[in-house]
C-alpha positions as CSV (number, residue, x, y, z in Angstrom):
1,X,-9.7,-38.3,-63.6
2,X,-7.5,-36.7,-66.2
3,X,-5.4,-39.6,-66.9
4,X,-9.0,-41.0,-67.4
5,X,-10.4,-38.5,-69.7
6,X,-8.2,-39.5,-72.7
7,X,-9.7,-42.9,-72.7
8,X,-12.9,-41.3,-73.2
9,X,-12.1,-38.8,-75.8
10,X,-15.5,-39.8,-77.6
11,X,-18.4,-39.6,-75.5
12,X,-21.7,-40.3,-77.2
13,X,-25.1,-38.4,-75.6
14,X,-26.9,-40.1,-77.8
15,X,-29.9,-40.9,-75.0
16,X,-30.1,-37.4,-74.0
17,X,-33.1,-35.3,-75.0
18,X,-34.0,-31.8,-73.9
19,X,-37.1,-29.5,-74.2
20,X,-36.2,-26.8,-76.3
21,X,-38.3,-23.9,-76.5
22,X,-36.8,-22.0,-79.0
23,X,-34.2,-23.0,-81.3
24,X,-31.3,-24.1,-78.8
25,X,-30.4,-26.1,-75.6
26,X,-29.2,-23.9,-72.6
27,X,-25.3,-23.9,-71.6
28,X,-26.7,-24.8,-68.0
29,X,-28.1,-28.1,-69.7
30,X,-25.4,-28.8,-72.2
31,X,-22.6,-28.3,-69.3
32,X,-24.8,-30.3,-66.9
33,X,-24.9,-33.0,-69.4
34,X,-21.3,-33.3,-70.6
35,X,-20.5,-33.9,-66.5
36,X,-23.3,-36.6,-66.3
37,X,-21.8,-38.4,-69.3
38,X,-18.0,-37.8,-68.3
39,X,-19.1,-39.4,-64.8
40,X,-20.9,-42.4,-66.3
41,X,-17.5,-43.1,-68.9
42,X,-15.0,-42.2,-66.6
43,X,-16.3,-43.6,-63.0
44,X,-15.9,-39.4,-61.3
45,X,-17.8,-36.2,-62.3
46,X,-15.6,-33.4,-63.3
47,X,-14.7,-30.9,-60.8
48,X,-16.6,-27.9,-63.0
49,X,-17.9,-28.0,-66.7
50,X,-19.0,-24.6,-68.4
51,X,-20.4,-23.6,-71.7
52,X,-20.2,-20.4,-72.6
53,X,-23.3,-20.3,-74.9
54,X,-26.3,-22.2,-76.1
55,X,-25.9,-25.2,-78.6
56,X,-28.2,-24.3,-81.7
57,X,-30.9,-27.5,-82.1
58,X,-29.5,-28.2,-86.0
59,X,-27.7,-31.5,-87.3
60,X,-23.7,-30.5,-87.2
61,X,-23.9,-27.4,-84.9
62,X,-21.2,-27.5,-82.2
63,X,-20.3,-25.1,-78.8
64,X,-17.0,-25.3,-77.2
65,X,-17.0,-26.0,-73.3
66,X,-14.0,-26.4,-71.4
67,X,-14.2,-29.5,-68.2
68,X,-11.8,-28.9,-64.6
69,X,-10.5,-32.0,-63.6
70,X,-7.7,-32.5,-60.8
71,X,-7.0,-28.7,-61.6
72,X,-6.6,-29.5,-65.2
73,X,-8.8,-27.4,-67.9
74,X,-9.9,-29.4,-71.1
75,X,-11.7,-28.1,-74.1
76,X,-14.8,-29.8,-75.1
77,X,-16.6,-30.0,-78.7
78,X,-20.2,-31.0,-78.2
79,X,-21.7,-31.1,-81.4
80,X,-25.4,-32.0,-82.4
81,X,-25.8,-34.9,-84.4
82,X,-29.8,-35.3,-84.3
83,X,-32.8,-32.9,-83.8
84,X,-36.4,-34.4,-83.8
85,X,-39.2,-32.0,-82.7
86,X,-37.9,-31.1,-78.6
87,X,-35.5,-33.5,-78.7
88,X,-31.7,-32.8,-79.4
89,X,-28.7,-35.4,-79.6
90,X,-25.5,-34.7,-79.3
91,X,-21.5,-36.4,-79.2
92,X,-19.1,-34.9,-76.9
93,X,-15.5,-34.4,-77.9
94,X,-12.7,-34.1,-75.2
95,X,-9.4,-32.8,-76.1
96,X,-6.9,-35.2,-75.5
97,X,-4.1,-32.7,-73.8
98,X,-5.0,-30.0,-71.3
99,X,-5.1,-26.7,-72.9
């Protein structure tokens, strides 16, 4: 998977939508996502991905996660690119070296 995951730097979440009951989507759902996509670009889900806070539900807000893969950690940028009433859309950034 790692070798994989620099092919797939860019991911695009652009069909994911959550229900947002106050002004953010939940780590839980943001990490949960980022696998889901990684899994459906890459072919494997990633061993563990965590976000260590909510992403805020405005255009250009971004969290930083970090993805295990084949005992390799990886920073992720997910950043929001669309918010219309519950639904959030976001891109998700991997770095291309471990860190």
């Amino acid at each position: 998977m790692a070798a994989g995951l620099g092919a797939a730097a860019l991911l695009s979440a652009a069909g994911c939508s959550f229900s947002i009951g106050g002004s953010s989507v939940g780590s839980d759902d943001v990490a949960n996502e980022v696998a889901r996509q990684l899994e459906t670009e890459v072919g494997r889900m990633p061993d563990d991905v965590t976000c260590p806070e909510n992403l805020p539900a405005e255009v250009g807000a971004s969290v930083r996660c970090e993805l295990t893969a084949d005992g390799q950690t990886y920073g992720v940028t997910v950043t929001a690119t669309e918010v219309e009433g519950t639904n959030v859309r976001f891109d998700v950034e991997v770095d291309d070296e471990p860190g």
